[in-house]
KEZAPA-408310 format. One record per residue (C-alpha): residue in three letters; x, y, z. Coordinates in steps of 0.2 Angstrom, whole numbers, plus 2048, in hexadecimal, padded with zeros to 3 digits. Each point is the difference from the previous one (the first is absolute). Example, Ala and Ser with C-alpha at 12.3 -4.5 7.8 and 13.67 -1.06 7.14 Angstrom:
BEGIN
+-----+-----+-----+-----+
! res !  xx !  yy !  zz !
+-----+-----+-----+-----+
! Ala ! 83E ! 7EA ! 827 !
! Ser ! 806 ! 811 ! 7FD !
+-----+-----+-----+-----+
//
This chain:
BEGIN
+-----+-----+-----+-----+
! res !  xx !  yy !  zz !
+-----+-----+-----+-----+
! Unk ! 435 ! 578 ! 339 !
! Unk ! 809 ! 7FA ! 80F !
! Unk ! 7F5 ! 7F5 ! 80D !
! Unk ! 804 ! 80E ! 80D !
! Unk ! 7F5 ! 80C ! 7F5 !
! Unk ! 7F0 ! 7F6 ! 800 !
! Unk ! 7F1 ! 809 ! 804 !
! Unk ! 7F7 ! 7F9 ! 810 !
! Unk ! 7ED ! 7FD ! 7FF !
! Unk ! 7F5 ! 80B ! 80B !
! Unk ! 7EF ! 807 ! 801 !
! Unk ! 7FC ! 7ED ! 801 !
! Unk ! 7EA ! 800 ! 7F9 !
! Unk ! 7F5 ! 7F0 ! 7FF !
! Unk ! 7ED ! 7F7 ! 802 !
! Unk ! 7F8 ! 7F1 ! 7FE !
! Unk ! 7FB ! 7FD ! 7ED !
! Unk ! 7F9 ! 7F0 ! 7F7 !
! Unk ! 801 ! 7F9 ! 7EF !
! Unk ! 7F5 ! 7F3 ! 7F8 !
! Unk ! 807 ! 7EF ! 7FD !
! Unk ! 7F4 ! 7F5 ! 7F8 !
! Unk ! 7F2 ! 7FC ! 80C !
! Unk ! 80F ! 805 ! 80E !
! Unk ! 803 ! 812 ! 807 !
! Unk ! 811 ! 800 ! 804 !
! Unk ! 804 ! 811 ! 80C !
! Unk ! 811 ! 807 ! 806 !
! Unk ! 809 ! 810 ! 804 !
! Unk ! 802 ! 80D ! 7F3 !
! Unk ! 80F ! 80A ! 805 !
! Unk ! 809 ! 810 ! 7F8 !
! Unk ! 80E ! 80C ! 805 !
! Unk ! 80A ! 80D ! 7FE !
! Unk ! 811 ! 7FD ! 7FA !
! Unk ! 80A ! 80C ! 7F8 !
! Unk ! 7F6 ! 80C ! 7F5 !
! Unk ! 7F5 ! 7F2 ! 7FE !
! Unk ! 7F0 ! 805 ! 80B !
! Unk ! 7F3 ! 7F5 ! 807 !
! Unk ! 7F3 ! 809 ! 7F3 !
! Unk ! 809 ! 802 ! 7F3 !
! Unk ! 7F7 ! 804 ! 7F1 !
! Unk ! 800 ! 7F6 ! 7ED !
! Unk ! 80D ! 80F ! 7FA !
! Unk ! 80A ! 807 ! 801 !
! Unk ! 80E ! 7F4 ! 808 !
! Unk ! 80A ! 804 ! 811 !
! Unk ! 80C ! 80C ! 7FC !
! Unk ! 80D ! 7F2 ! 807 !
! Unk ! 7FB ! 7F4 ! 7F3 !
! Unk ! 80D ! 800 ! 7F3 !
! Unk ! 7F5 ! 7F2 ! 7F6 !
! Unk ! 800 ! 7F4 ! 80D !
! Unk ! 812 ! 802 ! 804 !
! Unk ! 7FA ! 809 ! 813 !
! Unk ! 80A ! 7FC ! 80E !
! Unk ! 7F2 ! 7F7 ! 809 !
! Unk ! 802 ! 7F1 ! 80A !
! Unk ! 7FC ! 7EF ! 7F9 !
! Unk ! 7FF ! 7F6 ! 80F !
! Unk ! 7F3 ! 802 ! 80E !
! Unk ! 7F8 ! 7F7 ! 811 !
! Unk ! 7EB ! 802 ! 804 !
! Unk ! 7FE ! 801 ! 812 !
! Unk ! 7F0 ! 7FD ! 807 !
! Unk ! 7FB ! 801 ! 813 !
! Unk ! 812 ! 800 ! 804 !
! Unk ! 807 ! 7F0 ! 7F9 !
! Unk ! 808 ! 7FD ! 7EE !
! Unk ! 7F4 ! 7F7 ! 7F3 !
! Unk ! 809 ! 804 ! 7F0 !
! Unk ! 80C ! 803 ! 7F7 !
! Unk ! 7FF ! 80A ! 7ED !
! Unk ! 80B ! 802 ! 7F2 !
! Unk ! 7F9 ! 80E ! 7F4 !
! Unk ! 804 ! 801 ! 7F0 !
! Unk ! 7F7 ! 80C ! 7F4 !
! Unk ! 801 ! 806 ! 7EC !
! Unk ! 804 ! 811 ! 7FB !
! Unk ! 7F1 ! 807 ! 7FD !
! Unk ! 7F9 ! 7FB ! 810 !
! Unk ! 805 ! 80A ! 80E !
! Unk ! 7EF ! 7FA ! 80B !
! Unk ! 807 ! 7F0 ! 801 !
! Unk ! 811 ! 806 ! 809 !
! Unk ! 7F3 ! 808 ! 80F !
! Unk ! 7F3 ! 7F4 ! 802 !
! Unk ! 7FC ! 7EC ! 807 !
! Unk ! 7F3 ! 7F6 ! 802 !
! Unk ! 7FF ! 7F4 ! 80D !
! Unk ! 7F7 ! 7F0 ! 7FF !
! Unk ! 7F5 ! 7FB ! 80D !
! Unk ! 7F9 ! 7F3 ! 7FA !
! Unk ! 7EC ! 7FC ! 7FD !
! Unk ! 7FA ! 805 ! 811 !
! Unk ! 7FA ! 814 ! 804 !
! Unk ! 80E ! 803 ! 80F !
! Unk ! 7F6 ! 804 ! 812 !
! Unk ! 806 ! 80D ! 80A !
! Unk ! 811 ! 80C ! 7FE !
! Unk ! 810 ! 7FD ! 7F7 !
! Unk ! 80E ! 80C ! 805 !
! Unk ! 80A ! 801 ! 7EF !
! Unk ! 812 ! 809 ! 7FD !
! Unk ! 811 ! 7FD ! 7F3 !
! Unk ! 810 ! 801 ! 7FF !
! Unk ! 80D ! 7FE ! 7F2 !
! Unk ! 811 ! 7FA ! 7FE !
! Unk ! 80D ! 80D ! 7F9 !
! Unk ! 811 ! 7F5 ! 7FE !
! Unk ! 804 ! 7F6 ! 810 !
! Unk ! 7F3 ! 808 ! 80D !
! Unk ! 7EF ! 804 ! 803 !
! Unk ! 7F7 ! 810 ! 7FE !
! Unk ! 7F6 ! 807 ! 80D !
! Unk ! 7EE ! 7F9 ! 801 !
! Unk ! 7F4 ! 80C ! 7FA !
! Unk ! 7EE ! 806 ! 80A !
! Unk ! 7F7 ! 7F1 ! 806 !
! Unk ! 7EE ! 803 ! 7F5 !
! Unk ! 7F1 ! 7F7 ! 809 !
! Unk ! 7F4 ! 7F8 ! 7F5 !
! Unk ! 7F2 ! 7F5 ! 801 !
! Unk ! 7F3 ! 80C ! 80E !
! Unk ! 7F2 ! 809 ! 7FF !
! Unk ! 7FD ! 7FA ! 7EE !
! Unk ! 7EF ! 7F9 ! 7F9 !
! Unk ! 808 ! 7F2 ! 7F5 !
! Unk ! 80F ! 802 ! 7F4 !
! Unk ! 800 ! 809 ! 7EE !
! Unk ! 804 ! 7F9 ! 7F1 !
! Unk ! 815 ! 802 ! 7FB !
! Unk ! 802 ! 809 ! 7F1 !
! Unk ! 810 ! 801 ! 7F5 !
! Unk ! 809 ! 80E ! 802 !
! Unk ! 80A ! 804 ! 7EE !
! Unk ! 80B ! 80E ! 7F8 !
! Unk ! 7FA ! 806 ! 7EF !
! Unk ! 80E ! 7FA ! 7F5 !
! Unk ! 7F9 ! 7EB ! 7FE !
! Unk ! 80A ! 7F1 ! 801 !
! Unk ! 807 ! 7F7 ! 7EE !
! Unk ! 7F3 ! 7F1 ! 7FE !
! Unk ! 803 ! 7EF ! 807 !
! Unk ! 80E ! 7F5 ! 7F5 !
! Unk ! 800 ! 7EF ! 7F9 !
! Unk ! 80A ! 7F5 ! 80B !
! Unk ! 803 ! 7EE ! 803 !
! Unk ! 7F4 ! 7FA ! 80D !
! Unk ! 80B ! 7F4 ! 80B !
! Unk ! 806 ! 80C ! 80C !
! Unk ! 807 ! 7F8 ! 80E !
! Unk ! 801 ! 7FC ! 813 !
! Unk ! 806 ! 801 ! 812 !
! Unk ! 812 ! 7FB ! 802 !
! Unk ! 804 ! 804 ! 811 !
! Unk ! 7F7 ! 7F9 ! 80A !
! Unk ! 7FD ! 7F2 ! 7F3 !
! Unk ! 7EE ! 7FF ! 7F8 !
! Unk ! 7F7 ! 7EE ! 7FF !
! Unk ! 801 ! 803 ! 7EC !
! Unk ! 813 ! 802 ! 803 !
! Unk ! 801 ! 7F2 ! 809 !
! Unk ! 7F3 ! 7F3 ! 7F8 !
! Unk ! 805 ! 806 ! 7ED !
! Unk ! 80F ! 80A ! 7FC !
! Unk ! 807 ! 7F7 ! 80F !
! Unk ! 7FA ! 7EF ! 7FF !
! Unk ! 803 ! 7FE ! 814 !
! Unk ! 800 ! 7ED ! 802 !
! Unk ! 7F3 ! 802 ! 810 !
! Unk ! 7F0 ! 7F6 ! 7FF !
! Unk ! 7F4 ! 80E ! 7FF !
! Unk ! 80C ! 80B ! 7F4 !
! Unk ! 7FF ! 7EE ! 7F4 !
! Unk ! 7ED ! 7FD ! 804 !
! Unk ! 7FC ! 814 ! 7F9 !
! Unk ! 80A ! 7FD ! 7F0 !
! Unk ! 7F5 ! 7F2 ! 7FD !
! Unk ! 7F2 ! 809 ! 802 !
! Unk ! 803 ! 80F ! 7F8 !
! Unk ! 7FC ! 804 ! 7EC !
! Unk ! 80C ! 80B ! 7FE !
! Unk ! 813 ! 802 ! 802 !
! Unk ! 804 ! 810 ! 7FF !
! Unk ! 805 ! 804 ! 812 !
! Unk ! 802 ! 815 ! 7FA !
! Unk ! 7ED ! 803 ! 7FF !
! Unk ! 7F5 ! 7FA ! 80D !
! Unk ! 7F1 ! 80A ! 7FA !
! Unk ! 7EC ! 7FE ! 7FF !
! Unk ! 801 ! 7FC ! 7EF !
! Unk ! 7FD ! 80B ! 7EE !
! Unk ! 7EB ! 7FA ! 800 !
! Unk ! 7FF ! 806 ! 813 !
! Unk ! 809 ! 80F ! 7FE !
! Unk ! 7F5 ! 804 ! 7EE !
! Unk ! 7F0 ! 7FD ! 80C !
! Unk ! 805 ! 80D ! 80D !
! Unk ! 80F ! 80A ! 7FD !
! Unk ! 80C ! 800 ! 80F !
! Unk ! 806 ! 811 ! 7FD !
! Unk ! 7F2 ! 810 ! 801 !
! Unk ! 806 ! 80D ! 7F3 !
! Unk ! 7F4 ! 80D ! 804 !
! Unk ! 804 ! 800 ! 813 !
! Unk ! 816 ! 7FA ! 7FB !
! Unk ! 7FE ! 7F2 ! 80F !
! Unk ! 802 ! 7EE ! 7FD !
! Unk ! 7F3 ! 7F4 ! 806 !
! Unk ! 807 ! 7F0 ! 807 !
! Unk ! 7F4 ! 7F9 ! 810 !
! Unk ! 7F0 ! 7FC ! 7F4 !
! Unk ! 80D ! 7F1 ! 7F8 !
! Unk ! 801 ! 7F8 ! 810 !
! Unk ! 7F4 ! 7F2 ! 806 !
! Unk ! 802 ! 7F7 ! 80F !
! Unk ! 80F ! 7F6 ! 801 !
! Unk ! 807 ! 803 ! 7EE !
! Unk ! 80B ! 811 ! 806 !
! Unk ! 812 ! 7F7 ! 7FD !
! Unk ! 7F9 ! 7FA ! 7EB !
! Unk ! 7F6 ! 812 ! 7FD !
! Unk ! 7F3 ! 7F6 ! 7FF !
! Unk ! 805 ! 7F9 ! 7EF !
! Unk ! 800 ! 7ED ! 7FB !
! Unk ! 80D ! 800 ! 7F8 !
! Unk ! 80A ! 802 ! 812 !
! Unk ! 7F4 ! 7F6 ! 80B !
! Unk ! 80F ! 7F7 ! 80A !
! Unk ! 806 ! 80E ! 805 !
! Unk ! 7F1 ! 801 ! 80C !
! Unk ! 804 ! 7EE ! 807 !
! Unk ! 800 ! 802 ! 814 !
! Unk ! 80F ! 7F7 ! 80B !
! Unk ! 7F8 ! 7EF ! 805 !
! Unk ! 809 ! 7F1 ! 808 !
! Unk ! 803 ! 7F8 ! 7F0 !
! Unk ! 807 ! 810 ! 7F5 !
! Unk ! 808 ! 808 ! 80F !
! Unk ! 805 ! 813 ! 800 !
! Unk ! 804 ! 80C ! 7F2 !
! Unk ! 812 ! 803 ! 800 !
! Unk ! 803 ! 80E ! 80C !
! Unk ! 80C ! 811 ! 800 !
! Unk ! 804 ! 803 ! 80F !
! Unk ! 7FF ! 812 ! 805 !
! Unk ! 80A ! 808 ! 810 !
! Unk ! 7F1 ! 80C ! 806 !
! Unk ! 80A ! 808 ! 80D !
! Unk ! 80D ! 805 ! 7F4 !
! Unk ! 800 ! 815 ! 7FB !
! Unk ! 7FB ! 7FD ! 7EF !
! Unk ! 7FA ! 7F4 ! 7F4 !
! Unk ! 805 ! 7FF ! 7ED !
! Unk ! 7F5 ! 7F7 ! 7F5 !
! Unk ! 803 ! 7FC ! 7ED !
! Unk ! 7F5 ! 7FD ! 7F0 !
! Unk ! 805 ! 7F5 ! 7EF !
! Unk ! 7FA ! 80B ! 7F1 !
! Unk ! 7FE ! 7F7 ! 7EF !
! Unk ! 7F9 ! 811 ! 7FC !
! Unk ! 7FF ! 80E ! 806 !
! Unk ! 7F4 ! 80D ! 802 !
! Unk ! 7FE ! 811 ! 807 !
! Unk ! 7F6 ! 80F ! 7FF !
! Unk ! 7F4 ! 809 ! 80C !
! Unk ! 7F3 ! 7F3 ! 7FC !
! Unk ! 80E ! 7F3 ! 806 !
! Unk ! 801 ! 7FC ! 816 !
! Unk ! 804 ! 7F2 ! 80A !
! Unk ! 7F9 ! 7FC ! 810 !
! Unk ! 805 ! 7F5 ! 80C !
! Unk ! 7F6 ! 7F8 ! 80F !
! Unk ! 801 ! 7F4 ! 80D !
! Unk ! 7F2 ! 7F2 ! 809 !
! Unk ! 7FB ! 804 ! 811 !
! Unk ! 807 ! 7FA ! 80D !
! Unk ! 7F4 ! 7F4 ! 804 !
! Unk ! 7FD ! 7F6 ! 7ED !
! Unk ! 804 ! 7F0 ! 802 !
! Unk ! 807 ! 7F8 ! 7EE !
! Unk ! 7F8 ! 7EF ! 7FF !
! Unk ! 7F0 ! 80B ! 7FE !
! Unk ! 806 ! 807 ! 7EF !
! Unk ! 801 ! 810 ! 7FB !
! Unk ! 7F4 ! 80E ! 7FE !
! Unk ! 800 ! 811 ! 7FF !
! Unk ! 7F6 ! 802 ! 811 !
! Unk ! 811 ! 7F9 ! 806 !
! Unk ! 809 ! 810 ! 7FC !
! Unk ! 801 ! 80E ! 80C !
! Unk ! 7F9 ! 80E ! 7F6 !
! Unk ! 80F ! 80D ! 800 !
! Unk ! 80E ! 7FA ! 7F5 !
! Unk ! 812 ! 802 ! 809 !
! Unk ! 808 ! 805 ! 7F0 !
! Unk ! 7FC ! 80B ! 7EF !
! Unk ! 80A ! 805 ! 7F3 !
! Unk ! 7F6 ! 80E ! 7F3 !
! Unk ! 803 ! 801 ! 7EE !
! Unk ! 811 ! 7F6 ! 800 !
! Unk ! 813 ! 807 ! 7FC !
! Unk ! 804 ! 804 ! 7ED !
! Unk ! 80B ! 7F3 ! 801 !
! Unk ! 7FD ! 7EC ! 805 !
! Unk ! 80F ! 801 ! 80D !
! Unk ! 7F8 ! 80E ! 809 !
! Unk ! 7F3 ! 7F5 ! 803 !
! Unk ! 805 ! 7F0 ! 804 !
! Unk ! 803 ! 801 ! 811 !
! Unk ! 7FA ! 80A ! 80E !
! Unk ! 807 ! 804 ! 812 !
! Unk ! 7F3 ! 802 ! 80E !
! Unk ! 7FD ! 7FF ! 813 !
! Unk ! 7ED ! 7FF ! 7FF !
! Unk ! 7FE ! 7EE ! 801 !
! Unk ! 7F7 ! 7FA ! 80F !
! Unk ! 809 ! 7FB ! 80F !
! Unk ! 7F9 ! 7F1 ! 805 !
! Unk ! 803 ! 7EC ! 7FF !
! Unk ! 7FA ! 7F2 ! 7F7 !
! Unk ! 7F8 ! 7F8 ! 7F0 !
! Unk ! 7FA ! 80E ! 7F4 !
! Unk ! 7FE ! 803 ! 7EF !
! Unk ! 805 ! 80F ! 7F3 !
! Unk ! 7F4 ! 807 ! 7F3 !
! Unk ! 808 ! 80A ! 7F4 !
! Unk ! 7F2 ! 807 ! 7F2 !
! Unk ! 80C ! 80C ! 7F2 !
! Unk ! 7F2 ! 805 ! 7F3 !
! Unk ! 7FB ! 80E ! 7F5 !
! Unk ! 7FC ! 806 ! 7EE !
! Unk ! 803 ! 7F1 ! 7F8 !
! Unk ! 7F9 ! 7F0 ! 7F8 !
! Unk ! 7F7 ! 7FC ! 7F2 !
! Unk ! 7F9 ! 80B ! 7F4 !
! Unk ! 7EC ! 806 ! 804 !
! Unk ! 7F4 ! 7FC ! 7F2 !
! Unk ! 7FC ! 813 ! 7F9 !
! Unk ! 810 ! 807 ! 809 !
! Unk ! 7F7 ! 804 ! 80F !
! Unk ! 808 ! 803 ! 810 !
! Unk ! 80D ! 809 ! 7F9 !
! Unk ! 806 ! 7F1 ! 7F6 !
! Unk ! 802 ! 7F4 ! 80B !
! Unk ! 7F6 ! 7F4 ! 80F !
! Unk ! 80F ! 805 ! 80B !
! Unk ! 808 ! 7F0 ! 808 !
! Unk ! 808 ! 7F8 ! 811 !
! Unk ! 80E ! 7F5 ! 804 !
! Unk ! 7FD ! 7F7 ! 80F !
! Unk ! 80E ! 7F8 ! 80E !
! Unk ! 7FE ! 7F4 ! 80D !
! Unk ! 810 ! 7FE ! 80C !
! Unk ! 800 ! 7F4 ! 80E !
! Unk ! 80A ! 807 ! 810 !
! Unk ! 806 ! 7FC ! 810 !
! Unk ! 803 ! 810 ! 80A !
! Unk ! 80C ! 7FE ! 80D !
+-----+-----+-----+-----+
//
């Protein structure tokens, strides 16, 4: 199927829903569309009539716009049994109910251009409080979660303070300083740890979300909270100076940013999502999920086939500003270590967790 016969979303649908996250509601934007075949309602069978077992020319890449600016960027992916996840997006928006209005539309890319955006949906009046997001799921069910080796990976571009500190062994005082500190050396799996992930699994089965914000206490985002990683969550002082920085050109069209897989993983239990400080964290105070402005900049759903496909990723929706910031990139799913009785379908679900240090120019 040639990029000039992608379908183009429309009928563009969405409301505010929340999902339970430990003692944390998270909320965001549940989105669905039309594209292709593929209605905003459609049903657990039969398939669009376009589907050909996943094989539908639908578009893979998509920006969220939202009260008229870009805030993110997604790369959906989805299996062949599930045509729901090739029509539908959730949205974080973090662990605060949003006040007010939110004027929502898409659009898609279809080889080297855009497609035209879709309706603008308004969301967020004349509601009484948000309902509770429920999965949406085609009748045939996914194959059940696979053994895999558990040190996944990191952030390449921009570089990650486990790529730095350990794979990289960066000669810089704090880089030396969080080696020492740190238990473990295996810079591929920045997580909360098997025992904290057996006491509350990160990823919710019943509901097919993962939950990540319960793992993080105060100032112990960039180690997962683990341990294990506790230099990681060293702050730049006058003695350990600064994290090695990547410099990032934020006035430049796009931005490509890269990730160093020792496995690989994908899957529609399988995202990455990738978020930014605000503009006003100062970085001798650490690093805290507070810290993080609620919408992450960049998503990429259930993950290419193939490594390569999703290795790298070319966006504009990086925030146009200047200064100190830090990256968060959080790629989790069903995962991890086996449960006790085979609950959770198996598995306590699992996280990988990315800290990168940048200077946006």
């Amino acid at each position: 199927m040639s990029d000039s016969q992608l379908a183009a979303p429309s009928d563009l649908r969405g409301d505010i829903r929340y999902r339970d996250d430990g003692k944390y509601t998270m909320y965001g934007i549940s989105l669905r569309w039309q594209i292709g075949e593929n209605a905003p309602d459609q049903g657990a069978w039969p398939p669009p009539g376009d589907w050909e077992e996943g094989n539908a020319p639908y578009p893979r890449l998509y920006e969220v716009w939202i009260d008229g600016e870009l805030r993110q960027t997604v790369f959906l992916h989805w299996s062949p049994w599930n045509w729901m996840q090739s029509n539908s997006h959730w949205v974080d928006l973090g662990d605060e109910e949003p006040a007010g209005q939110l004027h929502v539309k898409i659009r898609a890319k279809a080889g080297d251009q855009f497609t035209p955006f879709t309706n603008v949906v308004t969301i967020g009046s004349g509601r009484t409080g948000s309902e509770k997001w429920a999965a949406r799921q085609p009748r045939q069910k996914a194959p059940e979660a696979t053994q895999a080796d558990p040190r996944h990976g990191t952030a390449n571009h921009p570089r990650s303070r486990a790529g730095a500190a350990i794979r990289d062994q960066d000669p810089s005082p704090i880089c030396v300083e969080a080696l020492r500190l740190n238990t473990s050396a295996d810079w591929h799996e920045v997580v909360p740890g098997a025992a904290r992930m057996l006491a509350d699994y990160p990823w919710n089965d019943a509901q097919k979300y993962l939950e990540y914000r319960k793992f993080f206490e105060e100032g112990t985002l960039a180690s997962a909270g683990s341990p294990a990683f506790r230099g990681l969550d060293l702050a730049p002082d006058d003695t350990l100076g600064d994290w090695p920085l990547t410099e990032l050109d934020s006035s430049a069209p796009t931005q490509t940013f890269t990730y160093d897989y020792m496995a690989y993983h994908w899957g529609e239990s399988w995202s990455h999502r990738w978020f930014i400080t605000r503009p006003d964290w100062n970085p001798s105070d650490g690093l805290s999920w507070k810290d993080l402005e609620p919408i992450p900049f960049l998503v990429e759903v259930h993950g290419a086939p193939q490594e390569e496909g999703s290795a790298s990723w070319e966006f504009a929706s990086l925030p146009r500003r200047t200064g100190r910031a830090a990256i968060v990139d959080i790629w989790g799913g069903h995962g991890g270590p086996d449960t006790p009785n085979g609950e959770n379908g198996g598995k306590t679900g699992e996280f990988f967790l990315s800290t990168c240090d940048v200077m946006l120019r």
